[in-house]
N, C-alpha and C positions, 0 to 999 in steps of 0.2 A: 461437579462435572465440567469438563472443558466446552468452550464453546466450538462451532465448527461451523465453514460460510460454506453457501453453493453461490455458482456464479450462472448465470445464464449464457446459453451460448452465443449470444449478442456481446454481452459485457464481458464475457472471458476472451472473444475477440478484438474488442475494443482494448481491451491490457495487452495484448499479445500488440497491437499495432503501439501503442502509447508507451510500450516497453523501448521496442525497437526503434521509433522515434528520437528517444531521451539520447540513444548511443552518441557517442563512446562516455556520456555522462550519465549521473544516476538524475533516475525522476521518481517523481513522488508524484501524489496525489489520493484522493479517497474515493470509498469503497460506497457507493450509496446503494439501497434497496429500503421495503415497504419499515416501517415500525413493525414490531415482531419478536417474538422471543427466538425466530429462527432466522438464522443471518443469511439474506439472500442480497447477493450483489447485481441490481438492475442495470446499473449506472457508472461509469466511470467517471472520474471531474480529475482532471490535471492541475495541479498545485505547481508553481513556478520554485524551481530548487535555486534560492535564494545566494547561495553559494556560488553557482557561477560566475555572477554580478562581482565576487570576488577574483577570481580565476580560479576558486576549488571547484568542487564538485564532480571530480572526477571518480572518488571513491568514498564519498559522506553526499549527505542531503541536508539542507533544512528548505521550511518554508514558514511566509510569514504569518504570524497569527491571528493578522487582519484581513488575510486570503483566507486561511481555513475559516473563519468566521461568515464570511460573504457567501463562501462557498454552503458552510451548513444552514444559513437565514435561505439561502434562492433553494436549497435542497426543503426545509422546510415548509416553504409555499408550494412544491411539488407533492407536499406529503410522505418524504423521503426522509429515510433516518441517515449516519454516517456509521455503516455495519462497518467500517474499518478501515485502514489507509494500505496503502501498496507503496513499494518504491522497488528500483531495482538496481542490479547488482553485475555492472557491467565487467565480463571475460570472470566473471567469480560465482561460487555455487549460491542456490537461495538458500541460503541460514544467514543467522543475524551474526554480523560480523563485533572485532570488542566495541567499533564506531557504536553498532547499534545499540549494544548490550548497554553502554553508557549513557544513552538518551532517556531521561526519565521520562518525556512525552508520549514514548512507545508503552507506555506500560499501560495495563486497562483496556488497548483495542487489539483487533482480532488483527494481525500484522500479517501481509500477501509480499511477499519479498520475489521478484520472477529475475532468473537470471537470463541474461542476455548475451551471447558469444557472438565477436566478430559481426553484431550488429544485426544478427539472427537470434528470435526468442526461440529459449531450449526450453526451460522448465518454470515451474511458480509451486513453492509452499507457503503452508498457512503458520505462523506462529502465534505463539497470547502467552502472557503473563500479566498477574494480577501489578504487580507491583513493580519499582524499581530495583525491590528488593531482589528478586526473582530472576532466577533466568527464564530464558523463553523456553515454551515445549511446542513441540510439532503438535496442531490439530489439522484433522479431516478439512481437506477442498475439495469440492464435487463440484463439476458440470454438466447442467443439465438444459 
């Protein structure tokens, strides 16, 4: 069975502002909420898309993996798990573009891709795949 996140209507705001912010570049960052077999997203945490620091970043992400790590030890003393990462996807739809599909990192988490037009958020889906083997399939985002 697929997995599926809900967001709160706090944190689904918080992505909505955190989206728009990142324009005209993409951001990243993770998805946190309670430990649980059901994925609720409490929290937002922004992840620095490392890529900039290069002059990309305009339509790929990365970030470092000594920031993800910092980020899930202080989410941990919260009692916070990392239900998934977000990034977005500026003047392009939310599906995982070949950039994404080629990231083995993306495989195993529940993937929130929110596209962004002209600097205004439009939409957010949810994607997952086990593997890198895999493509991605659309699962359920609910806010609640």
């Amino acid at each position: 069975m697929s997995p599926s996140i809900r967001f709160t209507q706090e944190s689904w705001k918080t992505l909505q502002q955190q989206a728009e912010a990142a324009y005209p570049f993409e951001g990243c960052g993770l998805l946190l909420g309670p430990l649980a077999t059901d994925k609720v997203a409490t929290k937002i945490v922004i992840l620095k898309n490392v890529l900039r620091e290069e002059g990309r970043g305009r339509f790929d992400f990365s970030f470092a993996p000594k920031e993800f790590m910092e980020a899930q030890t202080a989410a941990e003393k919260e009692n916070l798990d990392v239900v998934g990462l977000y990034h977005t996807h500026p003047d392009h739809p939310p599906r995982p573009s070949k950039t994404d599909e080629g990231q083995p990192m993306l495989a195993g988490w529940i993937n929130v891709i929110a596209s962004v037009h002209g600097g205004k958020f439009k939409e957010a889906k949810a994607w997952f795949r086990q593997d890198d083997t895999e493509s991605f399939t659309e699962i359920d985002l609910k806010i609640s």
